[in-house]
Phi, psi and omega in degrees: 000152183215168169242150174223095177262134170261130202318337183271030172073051170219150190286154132241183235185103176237163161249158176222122197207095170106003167120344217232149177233138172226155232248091178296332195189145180223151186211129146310087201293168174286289144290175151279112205286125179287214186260014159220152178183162191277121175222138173258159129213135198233116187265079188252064161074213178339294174257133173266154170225159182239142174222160162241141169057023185085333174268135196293132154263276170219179163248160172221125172266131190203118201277330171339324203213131192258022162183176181145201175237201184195167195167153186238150197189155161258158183284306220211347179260126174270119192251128177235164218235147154214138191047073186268150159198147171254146178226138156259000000 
């Protein structure tokens, strides 16, 4: 699975299986995001959320895959990350 915020201000929400990538949820943010801002993502078995800034963009339920990983990265950008942290 991957997040995408894209210059053009919409979240999408991807799986990637096989080689191949397909789009779970595309979101229009509402604001413009600066250049630091709060990002989540909450992992429950099936269902995921994605939040900015304490606020839900969407969620997704999705039965495909019974483990794996999520990771944060930029696609095209030099992206930088501080007080990252994971839970299990």
């Amino acid at each position: 699975y991957a997040v995408e915020i894209g210059s053009d201000q919409k979240a999408r929400f991807f799986e990637f299986k096989d080689g191949n990538r397909s789009t779970l949820r595309v979101k229009k943010l509402d604001e413009k995001l600066g250049n630091e801002f709060n990002m989540a993502v909450d992992v429950q078995g099936a269902n995921m959320k994605f939040m900015l800034d304490g606020e839900e963009v969407f969620s997704v339920r999705d039965f495909t895959h019974s483990g794996g990983d999520f990771g944060f990265g930029g696609f095209s950008t030099p992206t930088t990350f501080t007080n990252l942290e994971v839970y299990k």
